[in-house]
N, C-alpha and C positions, 0 to 999 in steps of 0.2 A: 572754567577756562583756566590754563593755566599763567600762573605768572610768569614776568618775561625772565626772570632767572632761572625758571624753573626748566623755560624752552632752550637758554642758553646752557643749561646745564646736559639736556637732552641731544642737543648737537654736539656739545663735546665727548659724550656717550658714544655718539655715532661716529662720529669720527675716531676715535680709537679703536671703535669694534671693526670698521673699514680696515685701519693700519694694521688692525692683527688678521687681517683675511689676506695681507696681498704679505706674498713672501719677501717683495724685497724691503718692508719695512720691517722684521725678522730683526730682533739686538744683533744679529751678527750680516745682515741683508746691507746693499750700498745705500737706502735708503731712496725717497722718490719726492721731490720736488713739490713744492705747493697745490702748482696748479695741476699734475696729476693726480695729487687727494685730492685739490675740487672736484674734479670730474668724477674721480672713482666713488665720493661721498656723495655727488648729485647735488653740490652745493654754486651751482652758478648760478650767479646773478642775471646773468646778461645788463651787465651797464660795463660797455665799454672801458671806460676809463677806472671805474674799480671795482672790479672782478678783482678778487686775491683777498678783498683786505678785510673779508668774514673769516675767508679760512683761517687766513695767518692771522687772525683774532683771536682763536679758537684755538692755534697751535701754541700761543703765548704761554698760558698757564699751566701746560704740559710739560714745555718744555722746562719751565722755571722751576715746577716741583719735580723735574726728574724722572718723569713716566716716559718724556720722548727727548730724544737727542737730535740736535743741530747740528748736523755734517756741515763741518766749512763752514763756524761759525762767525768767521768774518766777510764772508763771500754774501755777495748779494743775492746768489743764485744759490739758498742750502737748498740741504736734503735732509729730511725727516724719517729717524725710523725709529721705534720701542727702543726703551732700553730693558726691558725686562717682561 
């Protein structure tokens, strides 16, 4: 079995191979919102009240090391796409 880092390490994997399959997450793409990488990475929860907050768990340390950029990084509502 694996350990639980290993599976969080696994969904951040996934979730970046998603961002590199959809064009508009493209370094030069307008980038696509949280909860359309949920859906596109098949990461719902179904719990109403917090759905979002595995992705945007997941998009943290991407974006902090530089692999993904925050559109409207003051905005409530970013957009997410590669930077490279």
């Amino acid at each position: 079995m694996a350990s639980g880092q290993a599976l969080i390490d696994l969904c951040k994997r996934h979730l970046i191979e998603t961002m590199q399959s959809l064009p508009e997450c493209a370094p030069d793409g307008p980038g696509l919102g949280q909860k359309a990488l949920e859906d596109a990475a098949g990461f719902e929860l179904n719990l109403p009240e917090y759905d979002g907050y595995f992705t945007w768990s997941l998009l943290v340390a991407p974006t902090l090391d530089g692999t993904v950029e925050a559109i409207q990084p003051g905005n409530r509502n970013k957009k997410y796409r590669l930077t490279h």
